[in-house]
LOKE-873708 format. One record per residue (C-alpha): residue in three letters; y, z, x; residue number from 0. Coordinates in nm, 2 decimals, decimal comma. Layout:
N
ATOM   res       yy       zz       xx     n
ATOM   ALA        Y        Z        X   NUM
...
END
This chain:
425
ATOM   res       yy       zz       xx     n
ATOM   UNK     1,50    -0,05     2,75     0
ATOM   UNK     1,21     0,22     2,79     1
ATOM   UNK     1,18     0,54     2,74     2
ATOM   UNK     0,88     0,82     2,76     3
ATOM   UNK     0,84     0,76     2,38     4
ATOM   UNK     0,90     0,36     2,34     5
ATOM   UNK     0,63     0,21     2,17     6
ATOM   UNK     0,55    -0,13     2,10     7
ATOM   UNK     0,53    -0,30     1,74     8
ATOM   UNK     0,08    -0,31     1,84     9
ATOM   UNK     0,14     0,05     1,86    10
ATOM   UNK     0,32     0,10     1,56    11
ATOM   UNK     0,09    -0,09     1,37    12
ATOM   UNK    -0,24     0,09     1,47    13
ATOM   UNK    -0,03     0,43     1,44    14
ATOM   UNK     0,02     0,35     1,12    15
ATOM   UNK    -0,34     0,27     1,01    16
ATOM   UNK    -0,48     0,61     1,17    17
ATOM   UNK    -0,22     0,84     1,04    18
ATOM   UNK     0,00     0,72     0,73    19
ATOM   UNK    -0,02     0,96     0,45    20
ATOM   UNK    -0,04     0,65     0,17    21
ATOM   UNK    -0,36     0,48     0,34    22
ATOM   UNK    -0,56     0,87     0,45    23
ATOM   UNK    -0,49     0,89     0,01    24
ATOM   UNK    -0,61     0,54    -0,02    25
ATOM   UNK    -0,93     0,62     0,17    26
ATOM   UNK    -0,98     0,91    -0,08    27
ATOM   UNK    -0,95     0,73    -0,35    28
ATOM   UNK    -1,23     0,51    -0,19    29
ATOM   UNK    -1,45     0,78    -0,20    30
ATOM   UNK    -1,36     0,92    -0,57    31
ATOM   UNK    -1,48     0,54    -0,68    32
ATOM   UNK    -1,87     0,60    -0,45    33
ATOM   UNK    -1,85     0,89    -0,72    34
ATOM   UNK    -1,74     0,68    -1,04    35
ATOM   UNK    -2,02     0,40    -0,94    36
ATOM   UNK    -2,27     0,70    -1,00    37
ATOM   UNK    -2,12     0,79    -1,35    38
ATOM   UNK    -2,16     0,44    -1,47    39
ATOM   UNK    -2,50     0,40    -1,28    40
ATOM   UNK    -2,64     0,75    -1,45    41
ATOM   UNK    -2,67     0,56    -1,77    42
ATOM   UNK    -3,02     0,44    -1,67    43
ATOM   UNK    -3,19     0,67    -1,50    44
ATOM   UNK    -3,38     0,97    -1,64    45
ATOM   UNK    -3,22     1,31    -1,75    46
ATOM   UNK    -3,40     1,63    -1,74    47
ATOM   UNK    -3,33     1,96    -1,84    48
ATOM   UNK    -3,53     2,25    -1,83    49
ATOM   UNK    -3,48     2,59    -2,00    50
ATOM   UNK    -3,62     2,94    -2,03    51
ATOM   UNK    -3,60     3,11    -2,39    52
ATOM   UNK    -3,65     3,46    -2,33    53
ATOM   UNK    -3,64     3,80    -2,62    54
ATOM   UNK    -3,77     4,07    -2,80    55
ATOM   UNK    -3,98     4,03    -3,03    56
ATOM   UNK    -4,01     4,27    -3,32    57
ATOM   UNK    -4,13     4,36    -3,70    58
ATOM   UNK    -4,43     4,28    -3,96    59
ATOM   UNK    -4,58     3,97    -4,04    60
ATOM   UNK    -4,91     3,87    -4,16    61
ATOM   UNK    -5,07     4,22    -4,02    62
ATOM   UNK    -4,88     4,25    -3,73    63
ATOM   UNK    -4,66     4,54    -3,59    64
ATOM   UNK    -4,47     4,63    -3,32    65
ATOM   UNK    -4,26     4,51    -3,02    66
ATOM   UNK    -4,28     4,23    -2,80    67
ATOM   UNK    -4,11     4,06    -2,53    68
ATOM   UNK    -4,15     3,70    -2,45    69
ATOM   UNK    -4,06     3,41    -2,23    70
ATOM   UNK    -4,16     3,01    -2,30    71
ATOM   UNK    -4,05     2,77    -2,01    72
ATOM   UNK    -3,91     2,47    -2,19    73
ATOM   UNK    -3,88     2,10    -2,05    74
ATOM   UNK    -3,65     1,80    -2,17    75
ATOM   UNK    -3,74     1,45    -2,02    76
ATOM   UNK    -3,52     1,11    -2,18    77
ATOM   UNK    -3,50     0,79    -2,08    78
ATOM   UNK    -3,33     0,50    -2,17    79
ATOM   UNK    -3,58     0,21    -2,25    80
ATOM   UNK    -3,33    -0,01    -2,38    81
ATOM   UNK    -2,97    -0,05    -2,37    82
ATOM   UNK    -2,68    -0,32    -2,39    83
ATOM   UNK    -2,46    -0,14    -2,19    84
ATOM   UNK    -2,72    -0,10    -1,89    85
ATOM   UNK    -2,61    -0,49    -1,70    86
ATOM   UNK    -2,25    -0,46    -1,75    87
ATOM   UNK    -2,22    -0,08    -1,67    88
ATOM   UNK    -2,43    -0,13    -1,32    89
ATOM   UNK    -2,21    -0,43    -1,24    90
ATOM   UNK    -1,90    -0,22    -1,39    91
ATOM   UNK    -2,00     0,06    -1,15    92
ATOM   UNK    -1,98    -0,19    -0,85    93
ATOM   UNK    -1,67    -0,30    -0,90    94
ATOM   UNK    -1,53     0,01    -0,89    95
ATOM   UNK    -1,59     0,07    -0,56    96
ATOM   UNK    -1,50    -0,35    -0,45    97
ATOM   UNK    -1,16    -0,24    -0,66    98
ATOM   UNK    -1,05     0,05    -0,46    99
ATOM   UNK    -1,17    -0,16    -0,14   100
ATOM   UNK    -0,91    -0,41    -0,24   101
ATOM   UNK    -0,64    -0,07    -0,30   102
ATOM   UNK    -0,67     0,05     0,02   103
ATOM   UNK    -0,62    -0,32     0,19   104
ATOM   UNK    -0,34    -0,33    -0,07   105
ATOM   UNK    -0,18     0,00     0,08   106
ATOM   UNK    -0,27    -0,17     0,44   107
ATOM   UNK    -0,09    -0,47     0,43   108
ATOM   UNK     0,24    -0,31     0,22   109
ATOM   UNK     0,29     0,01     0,48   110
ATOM   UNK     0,19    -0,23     0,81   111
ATOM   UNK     0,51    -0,47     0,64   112
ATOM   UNK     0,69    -0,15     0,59   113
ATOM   UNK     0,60    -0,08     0,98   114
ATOM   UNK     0,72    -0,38     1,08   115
ATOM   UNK     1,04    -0,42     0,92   116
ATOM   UNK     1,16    -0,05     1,07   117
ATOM   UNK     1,07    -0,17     1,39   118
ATOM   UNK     1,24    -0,53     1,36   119
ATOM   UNK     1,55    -0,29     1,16   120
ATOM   UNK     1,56    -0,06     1,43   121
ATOM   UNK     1,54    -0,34     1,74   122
ATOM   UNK     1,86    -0,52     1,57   123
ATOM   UNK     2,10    -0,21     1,48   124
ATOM   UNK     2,00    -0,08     1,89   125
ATOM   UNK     2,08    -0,45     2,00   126
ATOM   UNK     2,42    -0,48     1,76   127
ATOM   UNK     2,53    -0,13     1,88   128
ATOM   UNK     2,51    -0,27     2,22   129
ATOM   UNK     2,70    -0,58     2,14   130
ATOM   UNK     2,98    -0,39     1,92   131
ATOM   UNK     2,96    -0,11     2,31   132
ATOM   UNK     2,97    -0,43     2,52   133
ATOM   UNK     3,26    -0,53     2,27   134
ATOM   UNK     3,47    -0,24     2,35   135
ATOM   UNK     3,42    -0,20     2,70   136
ATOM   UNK     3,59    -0,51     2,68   137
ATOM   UNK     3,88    -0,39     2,52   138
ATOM   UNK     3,92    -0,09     2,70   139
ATOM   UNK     3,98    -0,28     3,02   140
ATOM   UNK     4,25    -0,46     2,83   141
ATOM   UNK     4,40    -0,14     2,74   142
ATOM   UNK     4,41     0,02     3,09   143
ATOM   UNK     4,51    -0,34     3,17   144
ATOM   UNK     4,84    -0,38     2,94   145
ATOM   UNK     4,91     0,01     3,01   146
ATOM   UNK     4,96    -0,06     3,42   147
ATOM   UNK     5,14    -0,35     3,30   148
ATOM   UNK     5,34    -0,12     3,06   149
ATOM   UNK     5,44     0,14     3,34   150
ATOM   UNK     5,52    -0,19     3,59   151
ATOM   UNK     5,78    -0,29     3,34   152
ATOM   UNK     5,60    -0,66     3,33   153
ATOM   UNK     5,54    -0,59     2,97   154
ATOM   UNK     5,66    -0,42     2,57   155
ATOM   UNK     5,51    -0,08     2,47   156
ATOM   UNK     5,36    -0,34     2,15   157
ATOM   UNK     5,11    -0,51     2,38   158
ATOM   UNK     4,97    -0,18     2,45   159
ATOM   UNK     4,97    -0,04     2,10   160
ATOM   UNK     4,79    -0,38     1,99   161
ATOM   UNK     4,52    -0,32     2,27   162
ATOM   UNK     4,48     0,04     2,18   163
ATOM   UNK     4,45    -0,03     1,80   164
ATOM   UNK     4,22    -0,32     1,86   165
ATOM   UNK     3,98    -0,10     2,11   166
ATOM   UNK     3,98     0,14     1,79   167
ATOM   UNK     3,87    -0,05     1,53   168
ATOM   UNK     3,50    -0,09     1,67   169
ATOM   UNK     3,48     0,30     1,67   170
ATOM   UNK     3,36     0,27     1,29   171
ATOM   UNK     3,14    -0,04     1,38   172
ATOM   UNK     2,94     0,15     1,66   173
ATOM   UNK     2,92     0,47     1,46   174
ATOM   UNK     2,81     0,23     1,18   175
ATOM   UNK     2,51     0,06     1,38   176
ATOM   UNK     2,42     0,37     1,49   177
ATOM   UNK     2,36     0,55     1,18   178
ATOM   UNK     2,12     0,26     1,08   179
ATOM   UNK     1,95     0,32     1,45   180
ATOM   UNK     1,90     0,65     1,37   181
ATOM   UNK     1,78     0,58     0,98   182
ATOM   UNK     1,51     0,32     1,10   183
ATOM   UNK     1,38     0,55     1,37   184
ATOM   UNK     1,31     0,78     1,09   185
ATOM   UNK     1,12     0,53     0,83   186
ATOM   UNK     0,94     0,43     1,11   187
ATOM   UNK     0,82     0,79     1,20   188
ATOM   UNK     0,73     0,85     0,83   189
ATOM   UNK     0,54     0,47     0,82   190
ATOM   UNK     0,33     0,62     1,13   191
ATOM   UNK     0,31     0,95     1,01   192
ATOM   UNK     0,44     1,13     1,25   193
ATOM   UNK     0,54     1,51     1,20   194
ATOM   UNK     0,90     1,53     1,13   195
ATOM   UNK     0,92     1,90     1,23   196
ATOM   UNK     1,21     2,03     1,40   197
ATOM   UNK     1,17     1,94     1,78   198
ATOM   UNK     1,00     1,61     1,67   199
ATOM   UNK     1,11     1,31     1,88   200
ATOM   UNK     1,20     0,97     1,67   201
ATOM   UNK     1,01     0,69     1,82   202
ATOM   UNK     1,21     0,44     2,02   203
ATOM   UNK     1,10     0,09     2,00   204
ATOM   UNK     1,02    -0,13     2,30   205
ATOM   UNK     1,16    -0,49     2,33   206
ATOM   UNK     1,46    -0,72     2,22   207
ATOM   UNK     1,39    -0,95     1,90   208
ATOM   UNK     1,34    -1,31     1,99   209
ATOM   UNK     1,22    -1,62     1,72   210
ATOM   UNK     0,88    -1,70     1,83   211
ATOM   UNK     0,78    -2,10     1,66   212
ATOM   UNK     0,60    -2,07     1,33   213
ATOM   UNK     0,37    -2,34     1,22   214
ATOM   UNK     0,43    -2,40     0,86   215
ATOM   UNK     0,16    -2,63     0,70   216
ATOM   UNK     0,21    -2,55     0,34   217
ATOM   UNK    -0,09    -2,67     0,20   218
ATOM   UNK    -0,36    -2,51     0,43   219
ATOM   UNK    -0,15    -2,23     0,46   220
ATOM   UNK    -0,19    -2,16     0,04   221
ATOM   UNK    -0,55    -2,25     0,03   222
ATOM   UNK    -0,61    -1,98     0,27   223
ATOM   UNK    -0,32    -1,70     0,12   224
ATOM   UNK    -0,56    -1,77    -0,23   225
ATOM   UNK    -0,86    -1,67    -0,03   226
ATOM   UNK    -0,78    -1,36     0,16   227
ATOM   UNK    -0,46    -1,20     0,05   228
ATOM   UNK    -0,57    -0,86    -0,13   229
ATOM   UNK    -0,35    -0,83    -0,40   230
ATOM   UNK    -0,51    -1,18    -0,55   231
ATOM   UNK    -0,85    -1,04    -0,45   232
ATOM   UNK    -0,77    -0,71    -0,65   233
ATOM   UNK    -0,64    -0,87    -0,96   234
ATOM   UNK    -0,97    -1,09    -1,01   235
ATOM   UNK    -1,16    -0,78    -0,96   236
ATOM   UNK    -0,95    -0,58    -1,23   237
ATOM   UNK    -1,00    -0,88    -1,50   238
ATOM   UNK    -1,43    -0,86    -1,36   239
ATOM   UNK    -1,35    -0,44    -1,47   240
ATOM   UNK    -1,21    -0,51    -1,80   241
ATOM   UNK    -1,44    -0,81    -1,90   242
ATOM   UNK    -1,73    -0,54    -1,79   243
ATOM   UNK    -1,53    -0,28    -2,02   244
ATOM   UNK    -1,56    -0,49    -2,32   245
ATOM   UNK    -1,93    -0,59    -2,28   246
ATOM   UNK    -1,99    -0,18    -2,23   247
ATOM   UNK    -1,82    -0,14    -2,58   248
ATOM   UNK    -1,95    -0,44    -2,76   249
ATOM   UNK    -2,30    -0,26    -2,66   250
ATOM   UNK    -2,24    -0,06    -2,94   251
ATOM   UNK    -2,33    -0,32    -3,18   252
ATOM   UNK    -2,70    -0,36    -3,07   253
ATOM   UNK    -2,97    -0,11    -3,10   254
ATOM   UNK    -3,06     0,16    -2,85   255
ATOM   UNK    -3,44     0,29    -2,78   256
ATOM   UNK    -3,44     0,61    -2,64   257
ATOM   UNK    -3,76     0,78    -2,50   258
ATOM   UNK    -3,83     1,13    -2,46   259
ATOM   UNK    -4,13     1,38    -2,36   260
ATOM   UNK    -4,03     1,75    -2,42   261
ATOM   UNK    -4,28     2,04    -2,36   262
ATOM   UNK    -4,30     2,43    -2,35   263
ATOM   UNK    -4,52     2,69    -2,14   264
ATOM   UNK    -4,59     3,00    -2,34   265
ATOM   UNK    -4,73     3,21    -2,10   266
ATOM   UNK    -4,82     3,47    -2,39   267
ATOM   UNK    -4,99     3,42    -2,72   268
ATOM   UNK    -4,87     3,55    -3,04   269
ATOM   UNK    -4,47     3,45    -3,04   270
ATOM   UNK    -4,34     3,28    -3,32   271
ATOM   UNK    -4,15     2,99    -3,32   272
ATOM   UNK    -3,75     2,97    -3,47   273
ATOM   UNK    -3,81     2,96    -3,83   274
ATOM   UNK    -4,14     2,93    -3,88   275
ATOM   UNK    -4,29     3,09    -4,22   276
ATOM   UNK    -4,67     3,11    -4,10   277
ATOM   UNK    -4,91     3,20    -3,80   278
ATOM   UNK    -4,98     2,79    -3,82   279
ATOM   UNK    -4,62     2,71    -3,71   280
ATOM   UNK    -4,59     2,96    -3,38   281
ATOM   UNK    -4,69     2,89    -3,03   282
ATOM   UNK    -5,06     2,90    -2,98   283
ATOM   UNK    -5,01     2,75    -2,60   284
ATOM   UNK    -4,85     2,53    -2,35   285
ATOM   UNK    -4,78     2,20    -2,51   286
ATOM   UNK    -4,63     1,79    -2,40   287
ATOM   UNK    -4,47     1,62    -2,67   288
ATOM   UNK    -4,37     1,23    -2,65   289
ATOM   UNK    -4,15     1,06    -2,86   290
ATOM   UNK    -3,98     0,72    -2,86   291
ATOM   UNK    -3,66     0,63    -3,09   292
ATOM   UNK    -3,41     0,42    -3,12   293
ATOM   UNK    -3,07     0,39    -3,31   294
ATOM   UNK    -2,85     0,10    -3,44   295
ATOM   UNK    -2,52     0,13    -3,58   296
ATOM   UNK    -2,55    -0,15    -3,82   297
ATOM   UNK    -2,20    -0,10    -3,98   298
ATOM   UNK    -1,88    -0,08    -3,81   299
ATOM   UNK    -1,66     0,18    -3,90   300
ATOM   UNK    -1,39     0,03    -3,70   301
ATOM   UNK    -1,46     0,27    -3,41   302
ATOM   UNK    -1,63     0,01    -3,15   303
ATOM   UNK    -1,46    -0,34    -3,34   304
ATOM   UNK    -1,11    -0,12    -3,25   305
ATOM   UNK    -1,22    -0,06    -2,87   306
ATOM   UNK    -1,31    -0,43    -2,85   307
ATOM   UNK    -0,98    -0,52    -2,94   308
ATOM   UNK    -0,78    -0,30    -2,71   309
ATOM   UNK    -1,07    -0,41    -2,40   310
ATOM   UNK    -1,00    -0,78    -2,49   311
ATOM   UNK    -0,67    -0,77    -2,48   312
ATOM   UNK    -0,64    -0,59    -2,13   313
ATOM   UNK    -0,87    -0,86    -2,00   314
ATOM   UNK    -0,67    -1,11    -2,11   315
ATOM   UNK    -0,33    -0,93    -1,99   316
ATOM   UNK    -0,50    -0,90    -1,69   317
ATOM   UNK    -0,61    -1,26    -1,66   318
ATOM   UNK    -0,26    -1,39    -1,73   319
ATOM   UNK    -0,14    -1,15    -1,41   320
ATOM   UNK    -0,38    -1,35    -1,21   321
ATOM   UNK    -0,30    -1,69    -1,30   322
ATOM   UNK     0,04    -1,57    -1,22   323
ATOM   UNK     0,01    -1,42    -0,91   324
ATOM   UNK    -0,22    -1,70    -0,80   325
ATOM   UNK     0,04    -2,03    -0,92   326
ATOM   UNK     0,35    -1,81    -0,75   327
ATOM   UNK     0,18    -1,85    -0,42   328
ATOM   UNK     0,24    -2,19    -0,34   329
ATOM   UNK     0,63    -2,07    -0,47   330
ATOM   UNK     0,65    -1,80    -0,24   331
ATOM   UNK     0,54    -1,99     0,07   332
ATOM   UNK     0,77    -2,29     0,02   333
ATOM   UNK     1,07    -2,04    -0,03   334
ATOM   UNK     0,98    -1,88     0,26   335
ATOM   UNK     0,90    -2,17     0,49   336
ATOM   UNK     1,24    -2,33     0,37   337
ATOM   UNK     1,40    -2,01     0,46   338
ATOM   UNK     1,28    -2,02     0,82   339
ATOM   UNK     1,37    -2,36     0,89   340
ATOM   UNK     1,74    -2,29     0,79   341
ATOM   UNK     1,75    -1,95     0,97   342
ATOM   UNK     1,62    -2,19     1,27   343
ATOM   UNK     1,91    -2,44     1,24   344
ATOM   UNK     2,16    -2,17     1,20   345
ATOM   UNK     2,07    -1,97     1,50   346
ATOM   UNK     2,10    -2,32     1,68   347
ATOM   UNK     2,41    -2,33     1,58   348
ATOM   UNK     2,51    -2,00     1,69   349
ATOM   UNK     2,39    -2,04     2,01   350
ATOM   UNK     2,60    -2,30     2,13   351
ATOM   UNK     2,90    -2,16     1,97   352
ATOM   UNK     2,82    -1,85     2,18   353
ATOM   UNK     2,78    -2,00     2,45   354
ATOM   UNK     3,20    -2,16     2,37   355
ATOM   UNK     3,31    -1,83     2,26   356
ATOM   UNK     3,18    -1,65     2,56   357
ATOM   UNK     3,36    -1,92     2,81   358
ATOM   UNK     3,66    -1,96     2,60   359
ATOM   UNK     3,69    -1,52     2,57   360
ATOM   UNK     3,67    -1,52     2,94   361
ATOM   UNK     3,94    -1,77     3,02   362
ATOM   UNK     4,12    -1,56     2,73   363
ATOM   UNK     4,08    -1,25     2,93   364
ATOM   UNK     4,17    -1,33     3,27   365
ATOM   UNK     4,46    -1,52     3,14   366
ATOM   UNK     4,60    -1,20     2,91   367
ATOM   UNK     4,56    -0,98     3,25   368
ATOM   UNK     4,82    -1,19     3,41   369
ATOM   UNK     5,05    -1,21     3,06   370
ATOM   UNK     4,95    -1,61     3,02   371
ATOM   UNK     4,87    -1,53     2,69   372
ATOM   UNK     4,95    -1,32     2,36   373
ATOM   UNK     4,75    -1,04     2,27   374
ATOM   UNK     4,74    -1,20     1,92   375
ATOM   UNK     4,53    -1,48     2,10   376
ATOM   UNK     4,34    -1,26     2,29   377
ATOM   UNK     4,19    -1,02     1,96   378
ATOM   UNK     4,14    -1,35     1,80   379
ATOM   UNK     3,96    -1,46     2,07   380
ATOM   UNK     3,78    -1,15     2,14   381
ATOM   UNK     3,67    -1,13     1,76   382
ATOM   UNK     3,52    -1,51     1,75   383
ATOM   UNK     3,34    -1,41     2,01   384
ATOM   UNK     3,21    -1,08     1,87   385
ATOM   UNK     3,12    -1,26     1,56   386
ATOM   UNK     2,92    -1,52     1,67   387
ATOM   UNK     2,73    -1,32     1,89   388
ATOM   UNK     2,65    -1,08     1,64   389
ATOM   UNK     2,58    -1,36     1,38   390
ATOM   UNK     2,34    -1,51     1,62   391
ATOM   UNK     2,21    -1,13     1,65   392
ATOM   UNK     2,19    -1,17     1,26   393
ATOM   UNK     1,99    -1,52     1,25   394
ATOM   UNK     1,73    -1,37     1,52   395
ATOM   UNK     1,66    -1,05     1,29   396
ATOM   UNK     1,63    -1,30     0,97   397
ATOM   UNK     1,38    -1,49     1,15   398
ATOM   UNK     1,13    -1,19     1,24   399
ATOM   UNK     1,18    -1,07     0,89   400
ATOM   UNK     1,11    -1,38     0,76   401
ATOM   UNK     0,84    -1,43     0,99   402
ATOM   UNK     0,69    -1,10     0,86   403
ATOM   UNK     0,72    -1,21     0,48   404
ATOM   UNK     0,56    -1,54     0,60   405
ATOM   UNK     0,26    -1,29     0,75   406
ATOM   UNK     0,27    -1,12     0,41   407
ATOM   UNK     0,27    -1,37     0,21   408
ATOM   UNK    -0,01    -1,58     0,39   409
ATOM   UNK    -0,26    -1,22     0,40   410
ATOM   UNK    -0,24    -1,24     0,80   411
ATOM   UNK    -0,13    -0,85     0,80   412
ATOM   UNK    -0,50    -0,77     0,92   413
ATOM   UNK    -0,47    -0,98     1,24   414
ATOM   UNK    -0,28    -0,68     1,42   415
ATOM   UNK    -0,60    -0,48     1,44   416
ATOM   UNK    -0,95    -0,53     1,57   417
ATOM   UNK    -1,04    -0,22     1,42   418
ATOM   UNK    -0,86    -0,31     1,05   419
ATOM   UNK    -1,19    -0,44     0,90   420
ATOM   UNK    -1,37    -0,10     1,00   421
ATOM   UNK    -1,13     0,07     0,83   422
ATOM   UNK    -1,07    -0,05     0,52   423
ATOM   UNK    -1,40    -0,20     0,45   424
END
């Protein structure tokens, strides 16, 4: 089935990079952390500041009289000459930027999976609707069958009511399938982004789902998910930020040296300086001061020990997130892999009951048309038939969403794109 606005799940998928709202805010955030990395990077180089003191001047001192105005040009150079928290704040500033890298491959992987699963949701409730339409087309025929039979007197008026009653009950079913159509049309236009307005158009997928082989080796299969899935990669770098945190803080129990040159421009003679009592203390010209100091907080108050406390314990909560995340791999695959491989023995199965439902439903039908058989035999019939095929429609759309928690799981999300890596990195 195509129509003007099918698209493919490849489509879907880059769609969804370009143009989903969660990723264009994850990209932002990408570029708030380029500004964080500067904050914690500003700690070593120099800060200047410049001023420009301007007044009146006026009354008696020392023989003088009368008014002045004035205006000194003032300077402020520091610099940092030595400082604990310089090496972890530089590192701490670059792993800010590597952790909202790993955020925005986060927000990748979780709205491509989104992406996929409305596509796979939408592909099965169009292909059960079909079934459940095929179903009662079925039935249908049955009805205008028993009715000519009816009016040629070669059967009771309860034949037809049970063939009208069972044609009916599949109303709720197809009205059913579609709704969910119609709801996984609409996650998947959010997923891509699409505008929603009021003469939108909901995408319509292209394709039927089908179980593609999967090759499951377990152990490669982990040793690789522990190197390139981004939610493991993003957990290490949090417990990198918070160990570099608690260095930062633990600075604070080492000395500091400061250095500073400050100077001032008087472009005037004769102005005195902010409390000075005598000629000796006022400006007599443009002058460069240096100075070099340091501090050391040599008792702790409990200000930087309590900080310490609350940093460490963050690292290590974030450490034990890790370890989890990284020993629930292996877990996740196996469940996964053993879910496949009974999804793949159950659509088996179902396909060669099918196949007997199908031959046995037909036999069934031609039979009933010629009053052979009951129409008790003939719904039960009918509804084997509609229930294997649906519950081998069923095992197929288990399979892809299996497949796509395999994908998931094992951090192959970024395989759907050539241009991922330019994006996110």
């Amino acid at each position: 089935m195509r129509t003007s606005d099918a698209i493919t799940l490849e489509t879907v998928l880059q769609t969804t990079l370009k143009k989903n709202p969660a990723l264009q805010e994850a990209k932002a955030g990408l570029e708030q952390a380029a500004g964080q990395r500067l904050v914690f990077r500003s700690i070593v180089w120099p800060r200047a500041e410049v001023g420009v003191p301007a007044g009146v001047q006026a009354g008696h001192r020392a023989g003088e009289s009368g008014v002045k105005g004035f205006a000194i040009g003032r300077g402020w150079l520091t610099q940092t000459l030595f400082d604990m928290a310089v090496p972890p704040s530089l590192r701490r500033g670059d792993v800010e930027v590597l952790i909202a890298q790993q955020q925005l491959n986060v927000a990748v992987v979780e709205q491509l999976h989104q992406a996929r699963l409305a596509f796979y949701a939408a592909l099965y409730n169009r292909s059960l609707g079909s079934i459940r339409e095929e179903q009662r087309q079925r039935l249908e025929e049955n009805v205008a069958t028993q009715k000519n039979r009816y009016e040629a007197g070669l059967t009771d008026r309860s034949a037809l009511t049970s063939a009208t009653v069972q044609a009916r009950e599949l109303d709720s079913q197809i009205e059913s399938s579609q709704r969910a159509y119609a709801e996984a049309r609409l996650q998947l236009a959010e997923v891509m982004g699409r505008d929603l307005g009021q003469k939108a158009t909901l995408p319509e997928p292209e394709g039927d789902l089908k179980i593609a082989p999967v090759i499951l080796d377990l152990d490669s299969e982990t040793a690789a998910a522990l190197e390139r899935r981004a939610d493991l990669k993003l957990a290490r770098l949090l417990v990198r930020a918070a160990n570099e945190d608690q260095r930062i803080i633990e600075a604070g129990y080492y000395p500091a040296a400061v250095g500073s040159v400050t100077g001032d421009y008087v472009p005037v003679t004769g102005i005195h300086r902010a409390g000075s009592t005598s000629k000796t203390q006022d400006f007599i010209g443009s002058e460069i001061i240096e100075r070099a100091g340091y501090t050391w907080h040599v008792v702790d108050s409990g200000k930087v020990g309590g900080a310490t406390l609350r940093a460490r314990a963050t690292r290590e909560v974030n450490e034990l997130t890790c370890r989890k995340l990284e020993a629930n791999v292996r877990r996740e695959l196996l469940g996964i892999a053993n879910n496949l491989k009974a999804i793949e023995g159950r659509e088996r199965s179902l396909a060669a009951a099918e196949a007997a439902a199908q031959d046995s439903a037909r036999v069934v039908q031609q039979n009933v048309a010629q009053g052979l058989v009951s129409q008790l035999e003939y719904r039960l019939t009918q509804n084997g038939f509609l229930e294997t095929e649906s519950g081998r429609l069923d095992a197929i759309y288990q399979h892809n969403l299996a497949v796509a928690e395999w994908d998931r799981a094992t951090g192959r999300y970024f395989q759907f794109s050539e241009d991922t890596a330019q994006n996110v990195h």
